[in-house]
C-alpha positions as CSV (number, residue, x, y, z in Angstrom):
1,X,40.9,-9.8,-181.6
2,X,40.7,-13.2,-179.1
3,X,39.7,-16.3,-182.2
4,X,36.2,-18.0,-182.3
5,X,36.1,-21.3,-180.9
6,X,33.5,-23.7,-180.6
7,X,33.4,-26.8,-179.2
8,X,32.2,-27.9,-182.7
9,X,34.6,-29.2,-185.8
10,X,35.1,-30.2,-189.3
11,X,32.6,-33.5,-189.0
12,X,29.9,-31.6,-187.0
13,X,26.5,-31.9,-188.6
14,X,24.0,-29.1,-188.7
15,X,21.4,-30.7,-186.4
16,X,24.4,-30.8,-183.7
17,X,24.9,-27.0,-183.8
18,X,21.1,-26.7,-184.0
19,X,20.4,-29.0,-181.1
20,X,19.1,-27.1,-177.8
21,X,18.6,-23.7,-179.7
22,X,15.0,-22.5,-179.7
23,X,14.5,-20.4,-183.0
24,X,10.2,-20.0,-182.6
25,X,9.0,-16.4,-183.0
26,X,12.1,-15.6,-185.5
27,X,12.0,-15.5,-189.2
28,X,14.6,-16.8,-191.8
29,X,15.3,-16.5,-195.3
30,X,18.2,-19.2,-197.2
31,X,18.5,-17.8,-200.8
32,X,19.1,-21.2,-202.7
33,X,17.1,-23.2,-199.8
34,X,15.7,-25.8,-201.6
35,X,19.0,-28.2,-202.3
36,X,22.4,-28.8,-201.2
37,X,23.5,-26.7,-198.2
38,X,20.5,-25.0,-198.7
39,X,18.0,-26.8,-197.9
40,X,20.4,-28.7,-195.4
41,X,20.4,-24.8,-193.5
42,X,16.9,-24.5,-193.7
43,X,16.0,-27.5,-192.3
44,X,17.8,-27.0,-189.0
45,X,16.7,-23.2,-188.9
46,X,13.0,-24.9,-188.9
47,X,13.9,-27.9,-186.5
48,X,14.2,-25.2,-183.9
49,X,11.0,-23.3,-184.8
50,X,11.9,-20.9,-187.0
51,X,9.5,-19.4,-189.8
52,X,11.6,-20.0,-193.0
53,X,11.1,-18.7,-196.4
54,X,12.9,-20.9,-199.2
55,X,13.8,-17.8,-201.4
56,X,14.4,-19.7,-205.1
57,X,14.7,-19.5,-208.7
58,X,12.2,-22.4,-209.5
59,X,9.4,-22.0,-206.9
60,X,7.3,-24.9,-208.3
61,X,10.3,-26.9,-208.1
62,X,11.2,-26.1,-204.5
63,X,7.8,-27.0,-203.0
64,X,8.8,-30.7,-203.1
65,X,11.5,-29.8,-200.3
66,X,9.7,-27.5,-198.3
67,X,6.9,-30.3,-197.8
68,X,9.8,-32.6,-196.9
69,X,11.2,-30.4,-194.6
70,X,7.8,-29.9,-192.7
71,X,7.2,-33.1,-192.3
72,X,10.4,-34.0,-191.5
73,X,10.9,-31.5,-188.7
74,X,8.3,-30.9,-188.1
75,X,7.4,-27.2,-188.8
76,X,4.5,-25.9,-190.8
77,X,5.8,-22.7,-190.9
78,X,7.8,-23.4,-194.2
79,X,7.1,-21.4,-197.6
80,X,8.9,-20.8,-201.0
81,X,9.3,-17.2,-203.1
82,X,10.7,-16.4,-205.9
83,X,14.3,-15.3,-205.9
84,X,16.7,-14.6,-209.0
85,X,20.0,-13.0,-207.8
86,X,20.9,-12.6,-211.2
87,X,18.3,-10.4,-212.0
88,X,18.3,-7.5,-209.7
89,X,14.8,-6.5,-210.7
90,X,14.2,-9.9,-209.7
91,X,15.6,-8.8,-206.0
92,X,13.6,-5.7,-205.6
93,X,10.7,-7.5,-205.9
94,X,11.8,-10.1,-203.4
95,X,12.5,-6.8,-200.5
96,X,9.8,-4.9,-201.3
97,X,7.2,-7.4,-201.1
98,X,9.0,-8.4,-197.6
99,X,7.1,-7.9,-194.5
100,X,7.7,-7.5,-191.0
101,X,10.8,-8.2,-189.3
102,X,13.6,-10.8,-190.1
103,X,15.6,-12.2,-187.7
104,X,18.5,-14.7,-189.8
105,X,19.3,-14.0,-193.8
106,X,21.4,-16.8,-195.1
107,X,23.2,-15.6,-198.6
108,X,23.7,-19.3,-199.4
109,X,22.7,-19.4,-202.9
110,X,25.5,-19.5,-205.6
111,X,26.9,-20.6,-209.1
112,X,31.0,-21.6,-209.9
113,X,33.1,-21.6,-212.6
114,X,31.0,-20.7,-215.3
115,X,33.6,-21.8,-218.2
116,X,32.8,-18.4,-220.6
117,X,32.2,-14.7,-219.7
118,X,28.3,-14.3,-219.1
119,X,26.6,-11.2,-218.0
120,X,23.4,-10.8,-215.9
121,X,20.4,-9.0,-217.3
122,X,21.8,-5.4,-216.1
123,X,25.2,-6.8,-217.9
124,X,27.6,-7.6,-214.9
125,X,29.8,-10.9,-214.7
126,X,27.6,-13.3,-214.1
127,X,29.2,-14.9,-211.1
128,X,30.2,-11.7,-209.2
129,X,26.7,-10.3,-210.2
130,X,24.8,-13.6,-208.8
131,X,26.7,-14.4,-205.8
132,X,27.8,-11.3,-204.5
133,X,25.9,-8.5,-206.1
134,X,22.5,-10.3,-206.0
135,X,23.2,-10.9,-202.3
136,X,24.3,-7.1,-201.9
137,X,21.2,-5.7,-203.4
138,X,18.8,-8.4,-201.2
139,X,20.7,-7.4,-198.0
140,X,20.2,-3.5,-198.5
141,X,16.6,-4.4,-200.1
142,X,16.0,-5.9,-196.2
143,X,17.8,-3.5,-194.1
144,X,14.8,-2.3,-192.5
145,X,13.8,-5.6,-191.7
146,X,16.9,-6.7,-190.3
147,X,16.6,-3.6,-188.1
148,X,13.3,-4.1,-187.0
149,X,14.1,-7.7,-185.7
150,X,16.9,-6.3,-183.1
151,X,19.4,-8.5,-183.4
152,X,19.7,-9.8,-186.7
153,X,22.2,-12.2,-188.6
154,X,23.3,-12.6,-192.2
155,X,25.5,-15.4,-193.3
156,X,27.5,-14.7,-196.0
157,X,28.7,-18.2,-197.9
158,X,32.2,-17.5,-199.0
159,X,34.6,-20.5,-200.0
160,X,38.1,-21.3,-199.9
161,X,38.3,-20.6,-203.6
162,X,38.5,-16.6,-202.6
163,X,42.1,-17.3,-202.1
164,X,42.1,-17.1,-206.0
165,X,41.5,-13.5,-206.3
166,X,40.8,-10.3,-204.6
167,X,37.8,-8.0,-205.8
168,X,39.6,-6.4,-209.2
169,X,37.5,-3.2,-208.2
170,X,38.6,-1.8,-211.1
171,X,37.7,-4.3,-213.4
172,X,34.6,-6.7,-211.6
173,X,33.0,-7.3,-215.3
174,X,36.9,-8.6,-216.9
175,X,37.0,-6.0,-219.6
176,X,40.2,-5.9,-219.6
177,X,41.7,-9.0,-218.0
178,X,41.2,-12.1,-219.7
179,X,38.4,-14.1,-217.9
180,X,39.1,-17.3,-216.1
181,X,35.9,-19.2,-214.6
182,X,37.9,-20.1,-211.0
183,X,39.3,-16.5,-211.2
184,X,35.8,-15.0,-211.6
185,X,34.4,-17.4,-208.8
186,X,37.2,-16.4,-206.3
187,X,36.5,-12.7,-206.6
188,X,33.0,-13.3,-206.3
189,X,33.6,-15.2,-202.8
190,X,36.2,-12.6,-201.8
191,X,33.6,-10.3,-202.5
192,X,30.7,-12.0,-200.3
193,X,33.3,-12.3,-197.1
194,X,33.7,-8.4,-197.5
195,X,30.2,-8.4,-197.8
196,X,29.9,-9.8,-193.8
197,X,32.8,-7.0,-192.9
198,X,30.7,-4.3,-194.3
199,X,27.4,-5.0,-192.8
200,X,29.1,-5.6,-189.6
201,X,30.6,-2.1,-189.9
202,X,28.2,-0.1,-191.1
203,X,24.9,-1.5,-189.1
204,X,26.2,-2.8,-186.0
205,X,24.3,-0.1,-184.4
206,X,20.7,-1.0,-185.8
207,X,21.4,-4.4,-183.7
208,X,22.8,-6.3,-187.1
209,X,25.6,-8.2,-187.4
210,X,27.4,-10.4,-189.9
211,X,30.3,-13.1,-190.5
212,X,31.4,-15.1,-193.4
213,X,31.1,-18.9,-194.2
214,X,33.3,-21.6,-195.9
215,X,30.9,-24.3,-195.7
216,X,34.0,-26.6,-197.1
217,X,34.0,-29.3,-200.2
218,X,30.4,-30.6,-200.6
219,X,29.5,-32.9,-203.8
220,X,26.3,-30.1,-205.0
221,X,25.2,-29.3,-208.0
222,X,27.7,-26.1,-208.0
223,X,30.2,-28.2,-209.2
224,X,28.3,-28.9,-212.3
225,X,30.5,-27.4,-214.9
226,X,33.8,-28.5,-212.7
227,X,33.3,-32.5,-213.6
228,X,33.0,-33.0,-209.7
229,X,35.1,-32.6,-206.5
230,X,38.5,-31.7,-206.8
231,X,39.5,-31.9,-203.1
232,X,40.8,-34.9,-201.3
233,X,38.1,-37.4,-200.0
234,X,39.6,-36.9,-196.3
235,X,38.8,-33.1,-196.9
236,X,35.3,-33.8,-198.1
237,X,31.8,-33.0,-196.0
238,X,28.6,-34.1,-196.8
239,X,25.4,-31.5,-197.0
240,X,24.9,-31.7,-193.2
241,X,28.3,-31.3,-192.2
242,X,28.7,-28.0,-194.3
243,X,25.9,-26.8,-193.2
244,X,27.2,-26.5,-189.8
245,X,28.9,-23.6,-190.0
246,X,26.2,-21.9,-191.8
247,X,23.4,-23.1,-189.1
248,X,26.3,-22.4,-186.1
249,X,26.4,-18.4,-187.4
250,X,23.0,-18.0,-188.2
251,X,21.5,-19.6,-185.0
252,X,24.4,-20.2,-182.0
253,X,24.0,-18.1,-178.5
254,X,28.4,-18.2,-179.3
255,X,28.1,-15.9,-181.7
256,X,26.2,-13.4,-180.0
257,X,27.3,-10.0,-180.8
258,X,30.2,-11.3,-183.4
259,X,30.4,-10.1,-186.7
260,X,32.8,-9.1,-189.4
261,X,34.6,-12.6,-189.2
262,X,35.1,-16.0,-191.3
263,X,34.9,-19.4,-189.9
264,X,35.4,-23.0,-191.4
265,X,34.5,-26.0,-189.7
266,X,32.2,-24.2,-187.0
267,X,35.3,-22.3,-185.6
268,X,37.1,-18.5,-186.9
269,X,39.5,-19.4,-189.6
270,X,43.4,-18.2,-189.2
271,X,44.6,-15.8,-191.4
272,X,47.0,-16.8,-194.3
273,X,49.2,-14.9,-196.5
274,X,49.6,-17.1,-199.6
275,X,47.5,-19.1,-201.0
276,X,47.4,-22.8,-199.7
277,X,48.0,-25.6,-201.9
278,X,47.1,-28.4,-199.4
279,X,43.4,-28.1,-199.0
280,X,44.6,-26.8,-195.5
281,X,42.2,-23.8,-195.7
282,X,42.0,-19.4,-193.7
283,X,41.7,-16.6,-194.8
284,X,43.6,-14.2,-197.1
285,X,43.8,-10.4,-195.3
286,X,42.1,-8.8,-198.3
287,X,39.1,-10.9,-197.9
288,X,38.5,-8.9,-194.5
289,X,40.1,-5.8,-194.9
290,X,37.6,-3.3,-193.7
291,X,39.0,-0.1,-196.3
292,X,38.0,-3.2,-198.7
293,X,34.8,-3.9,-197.5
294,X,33.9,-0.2,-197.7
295,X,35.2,0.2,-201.3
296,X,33.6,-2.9,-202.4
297,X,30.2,-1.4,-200.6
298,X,30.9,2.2,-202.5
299,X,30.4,-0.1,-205.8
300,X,28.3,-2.0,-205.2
301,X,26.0,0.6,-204.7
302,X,26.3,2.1,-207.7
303,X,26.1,-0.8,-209.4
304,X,22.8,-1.5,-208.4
305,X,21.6,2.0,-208.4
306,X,23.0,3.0,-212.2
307,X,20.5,1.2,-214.5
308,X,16.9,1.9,-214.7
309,X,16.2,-1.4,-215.4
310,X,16.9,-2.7,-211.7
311,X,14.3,-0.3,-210.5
């Protein structure tokens, strides 16, 4: 398999990768659009004339930045829903009240490092349940959708943090091993690059494809139990630059056709076999191995299909 390259880098901001690209007739939901990356992705998805749905926890709170991104881009065609990927009753709503086609789904939304063991309403860990399992039940919830648009994308945000753990399919909820809030947020991005494999695989044929993101270090409000950025300033982006690579797989003609890969600073990562210690970035094998993107997608199901309360 030949590498992804793109003329674009680590310092390339969104509205660079956006620039040229005419998005007008297509439809785009960013899960977490209203801040941060977010609302960084969103904006460039509307600058080329995409309809984009900011799909939030706090509605009322996000209509502040879809008016800014209207006028800013400008696009009218910018709304807000309510989206909690914690609750997967929350989710179903979201799908089912979906209509028509959709052409770009950005799983951008996420939470890190919780410092204790949480559960979400249906009891899961609360980081593999919001980032990844949310994002697994709103991808299925919106199959048909994707279908219908022929020739869909879905970003999956990942991080360099999966390095810190494969999926522990046997224990996702840390039952039995002790809990560790980087731990717990390294499976859960391992998890969301397998989630990219596994669409890939499994609806390539309904004209859907998918790849993984590590948008890089980005002062958000992820890092709010963290104290801040841990990473180098040299290794740092600002909102726009890690949105690049976000905006680059969602939008770019280059990627036409591509899925089942993870890039970092616009371009295909290189695989590693320990984990770095330098900032230097890739990614681990496990994080794309397909017999663990079809495992993980086994669970996942089941997860979200076991308790009456999700329906």
């Amino acid at each position: 398999m030949t590498p992804v390259t793109t003329p674009f880098g680590f310092a390339t901001e969104a509205q660079e990768v956006i620039h040229g690209i005419d998005l007008s007739g297509r439809t785009a939901v960013v899960t977490g659009g209203a801040a941060g990356l977010g609302v960084e992705t969103a904006r460039a998805l509307a600058r080329a004339g995409a309809s984009v749905t900011l799909a939030v926890r706090r509605p009322d709170a996000a209509q502040a930045a879809a008016a800014e991104i209207r006028r800013s881009t400008p696009n009218a065609s910018v709304d807000v829903r309510l989206l909690d990927l914690s609750d997967l009753r929350s989710v179903k709503a979201f799908a089912d009240g979906w209509n028509g086609p959709l052409h770009i789904l950005v799983n951008n939304a996420g939470i890190m490092a919780v410092p204790a063991l949480e559960t979400t309403p249906q009891g899961y860990e609360m980081q593999f349940g919001t980032n990844f399992l949310g994002h697994f039940a709103l991808t299925v919830g919106l199959h048909r959708a994707l279908a219908a648009a022929a020739g869909a994308r879905v970003v999956s945000l990942s991080s360099s943090a999966h390095a810190f753990s494969p999926v522990m399919f046997d224990d996702v909820n840390f039952d039995f091993v002790p809990y560790t809030p980087i731990g717990a947020y390294g499976q859960s991005k391992t998890a969301c690059a397998l989630l990219a494999v596994g669409v890939t695989g499994r609806w390539r044929d309904d004209g859907i494809v998918s790849n993984a993101a590590n948008p890089g270090a980005i002062q958000t409000g992820l890092q709010k139990y963290t104290g801040g950025l841990k990473t180098p300033v040299e290794r740092r982006k600002t909102p726009a630059q890690g949105a690049a690579t976000s905006v680059l797989l969602a939008a770019s003609p280059l990627l036409d056709g591509i899925g089942g890969r993870y890039f970092e600073d616009c371009n295909q990562a290189m695989r590693i076999t320990k984990r770095p210690t330098d900032f230097s970035g890739g990614v681990a094998d496990y994080a794309l191995d397909p017999g663990n993107a079809e495992r993980l997608w086994d669970l996942a199901f089941r997860l979200i299909s076991c308790d009456p309360r999700n329906r």
